[in-house]
C-alpha positions in Angstrom: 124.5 71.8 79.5 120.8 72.0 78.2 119.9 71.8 74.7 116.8 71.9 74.8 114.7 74.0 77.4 111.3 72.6 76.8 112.0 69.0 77.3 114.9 69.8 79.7 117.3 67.5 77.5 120.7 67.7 78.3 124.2 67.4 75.7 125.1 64.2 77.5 121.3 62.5 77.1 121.0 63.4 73.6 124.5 61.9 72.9 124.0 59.0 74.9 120.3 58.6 72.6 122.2 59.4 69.5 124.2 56.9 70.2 122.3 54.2 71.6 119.7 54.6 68.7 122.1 55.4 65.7 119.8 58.3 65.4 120.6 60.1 61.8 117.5 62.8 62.6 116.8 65.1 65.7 113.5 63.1 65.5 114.6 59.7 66.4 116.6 61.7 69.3 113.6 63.2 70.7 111.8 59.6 70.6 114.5 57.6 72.5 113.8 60.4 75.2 110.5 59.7 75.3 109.5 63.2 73.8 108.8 65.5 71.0 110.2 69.2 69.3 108.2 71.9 70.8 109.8 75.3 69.5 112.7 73.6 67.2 115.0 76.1 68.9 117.5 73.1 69.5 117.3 71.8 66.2 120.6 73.3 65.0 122.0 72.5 68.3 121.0 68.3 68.3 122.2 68.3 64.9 125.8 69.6 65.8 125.8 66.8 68.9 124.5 64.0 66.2 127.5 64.9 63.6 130.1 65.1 66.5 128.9 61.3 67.6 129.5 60.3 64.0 132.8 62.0 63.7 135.6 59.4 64.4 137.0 60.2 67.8 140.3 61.4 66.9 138.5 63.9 64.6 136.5 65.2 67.8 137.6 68.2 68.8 140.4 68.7 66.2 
């Protein structure tokens, strides 16, 4: 699904940068994409994906 519309960024890439990165701000997200917040309507959004990464897996979806 897209979270963000202006840079086309989907769930999976900014998990996959989250992770790769061990991004702790929407920021260091949008730079392992390669881009930048344009509106900040996803900012509530990346933050939910970057605290589920961090969440130990048998806390995900509990």
């Amino acid at each position: 699904m897209y979270v963000c519309l202006c840079n086309a960024l989907t769930d999976r890439q900014v998990k996959a940068a989250a992770e790769a990165t061990n991004a702790t701000r929407p920021s260091e997200v949008y730079a392992a994409c390669g881009c930048r917040a344009q509106c900040g309507n996803c900012i509530k959004k990346l933050l939910q994906l970057m605290r589920n990464e961090e969440a130990p897996a048998s806390l995900q979806g509990a």
